[in-house]
C-alpha positions as CSV (number, residue, x, y, z in Angstrom):
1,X,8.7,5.4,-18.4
2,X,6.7,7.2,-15.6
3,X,5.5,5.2,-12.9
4,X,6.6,1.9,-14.9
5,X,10.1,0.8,-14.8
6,X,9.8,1.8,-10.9
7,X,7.1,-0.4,-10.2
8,X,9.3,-3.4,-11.7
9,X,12.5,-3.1,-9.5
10,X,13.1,-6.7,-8.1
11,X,15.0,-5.1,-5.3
12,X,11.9,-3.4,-4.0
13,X,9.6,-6.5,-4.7
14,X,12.0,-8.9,-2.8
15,X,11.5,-5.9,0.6
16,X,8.0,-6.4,0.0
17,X,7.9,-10.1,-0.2
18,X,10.0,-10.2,2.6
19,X,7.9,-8.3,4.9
20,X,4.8,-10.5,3.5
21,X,6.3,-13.3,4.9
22,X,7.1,-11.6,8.3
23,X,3.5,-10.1,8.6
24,X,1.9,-13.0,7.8
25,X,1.6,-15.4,10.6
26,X,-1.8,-17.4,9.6
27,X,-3.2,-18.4,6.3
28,X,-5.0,-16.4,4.3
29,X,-6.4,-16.4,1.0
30,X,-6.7,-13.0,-1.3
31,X,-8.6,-12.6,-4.2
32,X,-7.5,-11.0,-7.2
33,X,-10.8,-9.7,-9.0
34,X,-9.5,-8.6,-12.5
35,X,-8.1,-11.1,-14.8
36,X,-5.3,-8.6,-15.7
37,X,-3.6,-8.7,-12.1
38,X,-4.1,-12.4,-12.6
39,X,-1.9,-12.8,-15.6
40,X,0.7,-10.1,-14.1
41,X,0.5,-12.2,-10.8
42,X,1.6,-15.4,-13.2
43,X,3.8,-14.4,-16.0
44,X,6.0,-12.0,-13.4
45,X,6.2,-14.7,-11.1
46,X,5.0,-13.9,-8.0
47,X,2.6,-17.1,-6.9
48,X,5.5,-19.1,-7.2
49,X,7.9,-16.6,-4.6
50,X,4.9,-15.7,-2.0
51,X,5.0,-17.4,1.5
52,X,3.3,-20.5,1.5
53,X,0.6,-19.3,3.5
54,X,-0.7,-16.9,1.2
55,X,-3.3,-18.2,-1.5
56,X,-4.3,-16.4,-4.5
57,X,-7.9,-16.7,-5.7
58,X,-8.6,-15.7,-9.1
59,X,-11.7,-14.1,-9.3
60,X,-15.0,-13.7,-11.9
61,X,-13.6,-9.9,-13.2
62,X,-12.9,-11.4,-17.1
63,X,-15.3,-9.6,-18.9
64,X,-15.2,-12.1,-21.5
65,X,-14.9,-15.3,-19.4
66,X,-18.4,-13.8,-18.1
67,X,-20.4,-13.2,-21.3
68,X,-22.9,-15.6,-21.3
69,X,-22.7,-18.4,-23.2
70,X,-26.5,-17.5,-25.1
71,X,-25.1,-13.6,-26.1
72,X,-22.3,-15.0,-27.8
73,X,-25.1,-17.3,-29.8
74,X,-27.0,-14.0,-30.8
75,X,-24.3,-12.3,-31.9
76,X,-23.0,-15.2,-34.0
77,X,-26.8,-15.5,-34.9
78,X,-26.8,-11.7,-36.1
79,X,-23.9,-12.0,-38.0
80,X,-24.2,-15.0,-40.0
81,X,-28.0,-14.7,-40.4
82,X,-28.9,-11.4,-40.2
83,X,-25.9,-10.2,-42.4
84,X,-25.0,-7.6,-39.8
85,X,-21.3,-5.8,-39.8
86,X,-20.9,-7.5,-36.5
87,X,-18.1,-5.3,-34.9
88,X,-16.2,-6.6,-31.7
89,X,-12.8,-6.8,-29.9
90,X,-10.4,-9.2,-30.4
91,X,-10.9,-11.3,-27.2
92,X,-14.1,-12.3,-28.1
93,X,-13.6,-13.7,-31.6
94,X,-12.3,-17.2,-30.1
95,X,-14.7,-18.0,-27.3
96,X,-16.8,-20.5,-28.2
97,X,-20.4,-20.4,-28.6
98,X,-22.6,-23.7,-28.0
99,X,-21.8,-24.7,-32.0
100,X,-19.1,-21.7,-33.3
101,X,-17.1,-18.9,-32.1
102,X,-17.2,-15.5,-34.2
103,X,-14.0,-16.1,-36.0
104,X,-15.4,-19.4,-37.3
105,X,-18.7,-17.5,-38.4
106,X,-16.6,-14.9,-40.2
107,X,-14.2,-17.5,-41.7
108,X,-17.8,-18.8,-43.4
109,X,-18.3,-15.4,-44.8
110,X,-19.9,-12.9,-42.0
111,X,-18.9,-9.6,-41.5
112,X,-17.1,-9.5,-38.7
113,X,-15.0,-6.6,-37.9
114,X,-12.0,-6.2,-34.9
115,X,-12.4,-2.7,-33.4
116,X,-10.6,-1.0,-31.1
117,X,-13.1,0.9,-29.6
118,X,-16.8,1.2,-30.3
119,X,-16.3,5.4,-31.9
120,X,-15.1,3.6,-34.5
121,X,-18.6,0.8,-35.0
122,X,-20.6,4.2,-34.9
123,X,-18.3,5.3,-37.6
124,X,-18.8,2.3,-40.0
125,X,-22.4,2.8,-39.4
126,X,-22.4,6.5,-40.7
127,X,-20.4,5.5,-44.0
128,X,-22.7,2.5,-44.3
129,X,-26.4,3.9,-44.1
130,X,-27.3,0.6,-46.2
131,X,-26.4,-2.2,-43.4
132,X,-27.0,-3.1,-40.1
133,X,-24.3,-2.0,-37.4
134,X,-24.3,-4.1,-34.4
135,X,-21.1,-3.5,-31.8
136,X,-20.8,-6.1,-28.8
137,X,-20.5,-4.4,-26.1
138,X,-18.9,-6.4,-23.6
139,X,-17.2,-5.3,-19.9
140,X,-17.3,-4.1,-16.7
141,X,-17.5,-0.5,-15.3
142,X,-14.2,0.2,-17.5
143,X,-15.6,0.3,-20.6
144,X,-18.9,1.4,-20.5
145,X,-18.6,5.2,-20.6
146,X,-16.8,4.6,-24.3
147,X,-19.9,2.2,-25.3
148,X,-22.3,5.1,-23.3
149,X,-20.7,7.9,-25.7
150,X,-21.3,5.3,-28.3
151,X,-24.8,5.2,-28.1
152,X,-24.9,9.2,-27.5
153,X,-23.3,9.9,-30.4
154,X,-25.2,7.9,-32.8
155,X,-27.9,9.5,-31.4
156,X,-26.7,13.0,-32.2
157,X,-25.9,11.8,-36.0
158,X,-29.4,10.2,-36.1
159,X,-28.4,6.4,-37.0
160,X,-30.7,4.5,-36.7
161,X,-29.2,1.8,-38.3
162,X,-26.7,1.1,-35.1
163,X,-27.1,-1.0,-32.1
164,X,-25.5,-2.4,-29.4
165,X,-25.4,-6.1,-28.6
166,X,-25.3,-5.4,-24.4
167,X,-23.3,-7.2,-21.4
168,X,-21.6,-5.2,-18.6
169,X,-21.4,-6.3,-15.6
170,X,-20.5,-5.0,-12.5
171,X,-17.9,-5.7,-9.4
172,X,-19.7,-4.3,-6.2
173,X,-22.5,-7.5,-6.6
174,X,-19.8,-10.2,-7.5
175,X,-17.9,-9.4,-4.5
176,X,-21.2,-9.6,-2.7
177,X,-22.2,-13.0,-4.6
178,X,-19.1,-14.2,-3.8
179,X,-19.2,-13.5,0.2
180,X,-22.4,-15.2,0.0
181,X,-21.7,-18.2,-1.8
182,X,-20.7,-21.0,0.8
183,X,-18.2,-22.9,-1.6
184,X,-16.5,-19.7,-1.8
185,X,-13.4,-18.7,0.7
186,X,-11.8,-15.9,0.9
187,X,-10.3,-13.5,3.5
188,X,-9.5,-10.3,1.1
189,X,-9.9,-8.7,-2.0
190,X,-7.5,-6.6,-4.7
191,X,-9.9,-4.5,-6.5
192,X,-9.0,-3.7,-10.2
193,X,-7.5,-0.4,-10.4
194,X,-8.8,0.6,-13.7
195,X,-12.4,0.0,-12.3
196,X,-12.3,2.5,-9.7
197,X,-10.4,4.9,-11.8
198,X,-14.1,5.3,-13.2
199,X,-16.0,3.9,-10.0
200,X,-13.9,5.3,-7.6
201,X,-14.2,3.1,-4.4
202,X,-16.6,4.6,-2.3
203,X,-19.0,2.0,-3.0
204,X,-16.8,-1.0,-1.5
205,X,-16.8,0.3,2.1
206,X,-20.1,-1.2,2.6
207,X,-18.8,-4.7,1.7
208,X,-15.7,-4.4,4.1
209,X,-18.1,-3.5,7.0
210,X,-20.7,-6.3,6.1
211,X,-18.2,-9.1,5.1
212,X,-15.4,-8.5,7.5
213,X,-13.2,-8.0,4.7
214,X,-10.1,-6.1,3.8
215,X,-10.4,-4.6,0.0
216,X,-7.4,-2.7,-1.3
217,X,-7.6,-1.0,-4.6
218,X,-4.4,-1.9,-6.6
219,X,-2.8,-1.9,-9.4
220,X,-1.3,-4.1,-12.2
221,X,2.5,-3.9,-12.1
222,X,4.5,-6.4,-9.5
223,X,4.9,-3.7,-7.1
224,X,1.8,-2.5,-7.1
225,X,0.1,-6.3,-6.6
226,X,3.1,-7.1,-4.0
227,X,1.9,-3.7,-2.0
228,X,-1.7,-4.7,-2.8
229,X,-1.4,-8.0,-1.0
230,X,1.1,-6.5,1.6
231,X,-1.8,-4.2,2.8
232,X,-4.0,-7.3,3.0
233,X,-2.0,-9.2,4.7
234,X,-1.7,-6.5,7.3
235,X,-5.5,-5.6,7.7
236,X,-6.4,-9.5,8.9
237,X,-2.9,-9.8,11.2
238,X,-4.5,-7.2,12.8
239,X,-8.2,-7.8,12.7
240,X,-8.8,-4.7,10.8
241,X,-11.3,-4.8,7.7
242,X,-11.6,-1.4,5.2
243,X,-10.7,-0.2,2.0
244,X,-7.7,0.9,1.3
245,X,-6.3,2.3,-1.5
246,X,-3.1,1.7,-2.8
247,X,-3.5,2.7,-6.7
248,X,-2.8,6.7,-5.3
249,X,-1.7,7.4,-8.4
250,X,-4.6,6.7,-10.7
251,X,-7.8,6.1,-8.4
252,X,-9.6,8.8,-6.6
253,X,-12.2,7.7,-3.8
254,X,-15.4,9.4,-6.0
255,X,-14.1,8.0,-9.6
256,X,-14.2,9.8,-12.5
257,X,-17.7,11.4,-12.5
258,X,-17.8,12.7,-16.0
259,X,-17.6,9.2,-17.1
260,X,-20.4,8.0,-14.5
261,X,-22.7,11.2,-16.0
262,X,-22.3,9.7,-19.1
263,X,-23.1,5.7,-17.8
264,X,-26.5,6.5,-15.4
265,X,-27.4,8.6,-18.8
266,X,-27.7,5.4,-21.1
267,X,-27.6,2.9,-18.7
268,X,-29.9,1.8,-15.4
269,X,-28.8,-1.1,-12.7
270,X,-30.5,-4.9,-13.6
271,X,-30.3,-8.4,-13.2
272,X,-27.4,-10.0,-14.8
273,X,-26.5,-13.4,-16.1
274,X,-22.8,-14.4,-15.9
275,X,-20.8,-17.3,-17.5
276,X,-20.5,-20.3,-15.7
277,X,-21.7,-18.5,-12.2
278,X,-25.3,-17.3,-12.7
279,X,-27.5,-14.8,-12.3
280,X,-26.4,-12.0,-10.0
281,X,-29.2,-9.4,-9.0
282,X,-28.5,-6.3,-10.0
283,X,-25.0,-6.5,-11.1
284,X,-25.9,-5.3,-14.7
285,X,-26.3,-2.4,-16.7
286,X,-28.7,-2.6,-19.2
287,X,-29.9,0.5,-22.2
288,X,-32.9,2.4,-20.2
289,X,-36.2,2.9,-21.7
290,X,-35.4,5.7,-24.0
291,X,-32.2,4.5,-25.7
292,X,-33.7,0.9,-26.2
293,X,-33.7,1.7,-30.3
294,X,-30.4,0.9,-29.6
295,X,-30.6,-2.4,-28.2
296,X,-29.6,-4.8,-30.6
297,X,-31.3,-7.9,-28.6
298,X,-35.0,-6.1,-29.1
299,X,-34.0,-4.6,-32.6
300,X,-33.6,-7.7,-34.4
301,X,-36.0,-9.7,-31.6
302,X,-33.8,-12.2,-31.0
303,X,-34.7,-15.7,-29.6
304,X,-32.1,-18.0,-29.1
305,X,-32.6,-21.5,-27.5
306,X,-29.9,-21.7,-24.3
307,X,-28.1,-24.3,-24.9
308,X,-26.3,-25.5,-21.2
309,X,-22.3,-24.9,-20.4
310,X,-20.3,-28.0,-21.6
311,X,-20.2,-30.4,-18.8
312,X,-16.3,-31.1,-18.6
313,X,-15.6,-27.1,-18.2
314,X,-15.4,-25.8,-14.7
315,X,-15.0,-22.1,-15.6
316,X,-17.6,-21.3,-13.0
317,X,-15.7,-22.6,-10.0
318,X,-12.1,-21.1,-11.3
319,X,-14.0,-17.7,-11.7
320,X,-15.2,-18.0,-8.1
321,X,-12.0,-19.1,-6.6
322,X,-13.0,-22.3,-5.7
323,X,-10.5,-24.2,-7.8
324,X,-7.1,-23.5,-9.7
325,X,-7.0,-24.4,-13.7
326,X,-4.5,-27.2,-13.5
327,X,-7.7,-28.4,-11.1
328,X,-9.3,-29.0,-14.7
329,X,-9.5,-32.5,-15.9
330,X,-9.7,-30.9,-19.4
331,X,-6.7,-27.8,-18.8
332,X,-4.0,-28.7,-21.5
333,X,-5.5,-31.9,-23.1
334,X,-9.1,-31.9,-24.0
335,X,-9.2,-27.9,-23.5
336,X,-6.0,-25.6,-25.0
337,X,-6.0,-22.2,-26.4
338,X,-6.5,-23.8,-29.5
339,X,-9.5,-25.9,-29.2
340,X,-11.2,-24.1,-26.1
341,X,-14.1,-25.3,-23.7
342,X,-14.3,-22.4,-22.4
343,X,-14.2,-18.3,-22.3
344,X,-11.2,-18.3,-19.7
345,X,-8.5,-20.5,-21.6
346,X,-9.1,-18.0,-24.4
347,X,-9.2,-14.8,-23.4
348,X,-6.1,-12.7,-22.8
349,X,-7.7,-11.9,-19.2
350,X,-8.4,-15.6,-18.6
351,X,-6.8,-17.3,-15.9
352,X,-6.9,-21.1,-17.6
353,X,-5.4,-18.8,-20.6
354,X,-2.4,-17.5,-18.2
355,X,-1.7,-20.5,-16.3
356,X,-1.5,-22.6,-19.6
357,X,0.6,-19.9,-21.5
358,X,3.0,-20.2,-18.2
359,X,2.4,-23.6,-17.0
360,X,5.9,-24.6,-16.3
361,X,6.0,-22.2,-13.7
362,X,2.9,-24.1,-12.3
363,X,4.4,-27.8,-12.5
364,X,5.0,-27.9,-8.6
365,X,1.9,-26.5,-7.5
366,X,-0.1,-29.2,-9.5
């Protein structure tokens, strides 16, 4: 397959992790943002064969490890009590609430419905001009033009009984929150590919200049996170601190613009609350003024009592890359993928979820 069995070849990844550990000559610590180069990092292998002196952080970009802990209380709130057709992906099904998850509400008897994309919510909707659609929408920059359309095209069919339960958040602030937050240590950063194939990266060069920084755009395959981290690695050996891009094949510097017409035409930049780190000022997108019929949180007026994050998770300081899950008092006894504390040991972006799914790799490093 095109630009996938290439970017697997353990020849090329042992030239690259060979010239890792010849460039680098200091220790350093890189960031992975997305939880998708975090599980690619673990099940392929490659914290375990990278020179000691290079740490891997795994960063907040889980867009379900994120969700606050109060959204996933209205939506379980909407669909048990408000008899919505609650509509959601998968990943989100399992993460607990403060008292359910949404797979326990619809086990009770609430309509909740897996989608695969949030075309298909509007859909149900149309065929169901008697009920209440709700879809969450839950992500970061990747999936909000698809939940944008959403909203455009029930607009064009005239529903007006579907709504969006809204969370996206966004990477330029977290990086930001991150370089700002004093626990917080790290010399570089991968940005997620798939990100800046909408974003593009033009907005990152500002960071790098502020923060002293390297940020590469890379992708998700060894090679590509091998390449990723050899470009780091490279940048601080030599004191140098840009962007740099080495996802060529997919990411262009200004993004995909049709998709960002289609975001800044539903959406507007806000305040946003993430799981287990806070709020982080603008670092949201949140319905503007003339879609808010849409907004499922001021539809149904929603007022649900926060409840605080259990005490024994520390989600907050894995997402920030302050600790490692086997770090966790509760990682693998108290807190499994089957009875979880928290977002990240459930979701398939999660790194307590990775590093429990591959812990023997780990065994050493604990």
């Amino acid at each position: 397959m095109k630009h996938l069995t290439e970017y697997r070849n353990p020849e090329l990844a042992k030239k690259i992790l060979k010239e890792i550990e010849k460039t680098a000559t200091k220790n350093w610590k890189i960031m992975e943002i997305c939880g998708g180069q975090t599980h690619s990092l673990v099940k392929n292998g490659i914290l375990s064969v990278l020179p000691k002196n290079i740490e891997m952080l795994h960063g907040p970009g889980c867009p379900v490890c994120v969700t606050p802990l109060n959204l996933i209380d209205k939506a379980i709130y909407l669909a048990k009590e408000k008899g919505v057709i609650l509509c959601s992906f998968g990943d989100m099904l399992r993460v607990p609430g403060s008292t359910d998850s949404l797979l326990e509400a619809k086990a009770k008897g609430a309509d909740v419905r897996i989608l695969y994309s949030p075309l298909e919510a509007v859909q149900i909707a149309h065929q169901n001009p008697d009920k209440e659609v709700v879809f969450f929408a839950v992500g970061f920059e990747t999936t909000a033009p698809a939940n944008a359309l959403s909203i455009l095209h029930a607009q064009k069919l005239g529903l007006k009984n579907y709504s969006i339960l809204n969370s996206h958040v966004l990477v330029p602030p977290a990086i930001k929150a991150l370089m700002e937050d004093p626990e917080a240590k790290i010399d570089a950063f991968l940005a997620a590919g798939h990100v800046c194939s909408i974003m593009g990266y033009w907005q990152y060069h500002e960071l790098a200049d502020k923060y002293k920084i390297p940020i590469v755009v890379t992708g998700f395959e060894p090679l590509d996170l091998l390449q990723g981290i050899l470009a780091a690695v490279k940048q601080l050996e030599n004191g140098n601190y840009h962007v740099e891009n080495q996802y060529k094949r997919i990411v262009k510097e200004e993004g995909n613009r049709e998709a960002q017409n289609i975001i800044n035409q539903v959406y507007e930049y806000g305040d946003q609350m993430w799981r287990g780190i806070g709020t982080i000022p603008d670092s949201g997108w949140h319905l503007r003024k003339e879609f808010e019929r849409f907004d499922a949180d001021k539809k149904f007026n929603i007022d649900i009592e926060k409840v605080p994050e259990n005490a024994l998770c520390i989600a907050g300081d894995i997402m920030k890359g302050i600790k490692k899950p086997f770090q966790c008092p509760a990682f693998g006894t108290t807190c499994t993928p089957q009875n979880p504390l928290g977002a990240p040991m459930v979701s398939s972006e999660g790194a307590c979820a990775a590093y429990y799914n591959f812990r023997t790799l780990f065994e050493e490093m604990s």
